[in-house]
Phi, psi and omega in degrees: 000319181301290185310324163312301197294004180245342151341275174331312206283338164324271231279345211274345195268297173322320174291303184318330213256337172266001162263352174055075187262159185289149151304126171271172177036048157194166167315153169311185157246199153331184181276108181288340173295332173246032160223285182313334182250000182263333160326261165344273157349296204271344165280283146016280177319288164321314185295317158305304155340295247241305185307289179312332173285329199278348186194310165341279209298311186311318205271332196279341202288311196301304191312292163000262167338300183302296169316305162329330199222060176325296209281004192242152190284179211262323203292295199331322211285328178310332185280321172300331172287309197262335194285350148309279207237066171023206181332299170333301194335310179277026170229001184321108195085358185271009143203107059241329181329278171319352151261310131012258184306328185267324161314322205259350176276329164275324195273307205283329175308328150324292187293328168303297181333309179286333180258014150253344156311319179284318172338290179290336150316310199301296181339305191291306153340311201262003114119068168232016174189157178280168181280316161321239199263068111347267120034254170305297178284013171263329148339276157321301162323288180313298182314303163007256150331283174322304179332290199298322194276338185255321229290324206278320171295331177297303185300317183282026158289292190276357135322287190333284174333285180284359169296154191260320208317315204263022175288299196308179180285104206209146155288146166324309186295278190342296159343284184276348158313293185304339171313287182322314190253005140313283195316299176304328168295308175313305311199300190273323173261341148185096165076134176352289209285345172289343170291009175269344167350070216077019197284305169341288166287345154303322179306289200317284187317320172298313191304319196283288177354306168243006160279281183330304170319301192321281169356269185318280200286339159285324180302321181306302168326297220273350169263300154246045154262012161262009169269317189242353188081000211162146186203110151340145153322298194303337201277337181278331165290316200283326175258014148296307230260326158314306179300295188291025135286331179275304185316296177337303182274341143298349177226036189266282217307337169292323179283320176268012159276314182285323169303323169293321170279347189244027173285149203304279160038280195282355162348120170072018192246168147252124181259144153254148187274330161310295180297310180321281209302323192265341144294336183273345190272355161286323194247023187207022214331248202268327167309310161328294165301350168279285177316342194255337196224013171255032195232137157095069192273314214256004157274325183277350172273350158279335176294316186282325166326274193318285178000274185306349166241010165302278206287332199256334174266297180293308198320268144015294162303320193274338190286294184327326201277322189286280201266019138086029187277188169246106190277000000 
């Protein structure tokens, strides 16, 4: 019982401090939009940047490719990526979309976080929801946001990703030219609202995505600091990168519905997901539909690992060493 309850006063302390919250039921402080949350932002932001550029986009390019391309093995997929332009290959969108998407994937989820975490507090103060989930739901909640706010980017990243057009032998600078004239071609033919393209079901999948990681990886915290009393930087990425490795296979099929609709392929088409799901469990049944939307499970679960312990650890770490807070 002791140990739940130094559990608790843990992650509810943890939490208060990675959201950088206005003090309830008192005056303000500075102004937080332009320090704790601009803060809070501009760490978020970075820390996802530097992941992503260093291993992230490469791992999500592989995961894509795969899901998009069921009959083909990961080694095939790597060599059609790469057998052009090398290595570089596996960096295809990644700028500008992909950078983009990783400022805005880290900065908006920083910023929900912060501005939704007091809410569900007060709530949990008013004894009308638990702290777990709390929690949970702030995770879920925040991923929202991020969803709505990443889906134009994701898609045209993933227009990149599945065009055969960018296999071929291009200079970087070609590259990101051509990058450049994806997004205007979506944009002219078809129409603003097609970069919202799956946005619905992205949302949906971000809530699940990250209330689950929280979820996962706070229980895992919480066994073990009732083991040990106390958790390590290190003991905290390691029950990151587990909790997003379980969330990851709970949510892969969710995660391959969206790579089909926002797939180069479907340009201009109106997909229903409903309609996807139901030709495809028509012409393959559940073995099909097994084969279509369980695949490249064990690329996406180190990527949503690392993920979950970019936003939920590192981030945190990196705020204390740049502006010298104390955690």
């Amino acid at each position: 019982s002791n140990s739940n309850s130094n559990s608790n006063t843990y992650n509810r302390e943890a939490f208060l401090k990675m959201s950088s919250l206005i003090p309830r039921g008192g005056a303000q402080t500075t102004n937080p939009l332009c320090s704790d949350f601009a803060k809070q932002f501009f760490v978020s932001a970075l820390v996802t940047l530097m992941f992503e550029a260093a291993i992230g986009h490469s791992l999500e390019f592989t995961k894509i490719s795969k899901q998009t391309n069921p009959q083909m093995s990961v080694p095939s997929i790597l060599k059609k990526i790469t057998q052009e332009k090398g290595v570089v290959g596996l960096w295809d969108g990644f700028v500008p979309w992909g950078v983009v998407q990783s400022i805005g994937k880290g900065g908006s989820f920083g910023m929900a976080r912060g501005l939704i975490t007091p809410v569900l507090m007060d709530l949990v103060d008013r004894g009308l929801i638990s702290d777990q989930n709390a929690k949970i739901l702030i995770g879920g909640l925040s991923g929202v946001v991020q969803g709505y706010i990443l889906s134009p980017t994701l898609l045209l990243k993933t227009r990149v990703m599945t065009d055969s057009a960018f296999r071929e032998k291009m200079t970087g600078l070609a590259t990101i030219i051509k990058s450049f004239q994806v997004g205007a071609r979506v944009v002219t033919k078809e129409g603003g609202f097609a970069l919202m393209k799956g946005a619905n079901v992205f949302a949906f999948k971000r809530f699940f995505d990250w209330s689950t990681r929280f979820m996962f990886a706070d229980i895992i915290e919480s066994l073990v600091l009732a083991r040990q009393g106390s958790l390590s930087p290190t003991d905290k990425m390691v029950c990151s990168m587990i909790g997003g490795m379980i969330s990851s296979v709970v949510t892969l099929p969710i995660d391959a519905l969206v790579a089909k609709i926002q797939d180069a392929k479907k340009a201009g088409q109106g997909v229903s997901p409903l309609a996807m799901i139901g030709q495809e469990f028509k012409e393959g049944g559940l073995k099909g539909l097994w084969n279509s939307y369980m695949k490249a499970w064990e690329i996406r679960a180190l990527h949503v690992g690392l993920t979950t312990v970019c936003l939920k650890t590192w981030t945190p770490l990196a705020y204390d060493l740049i502006f010298g807070e104390k955690s």
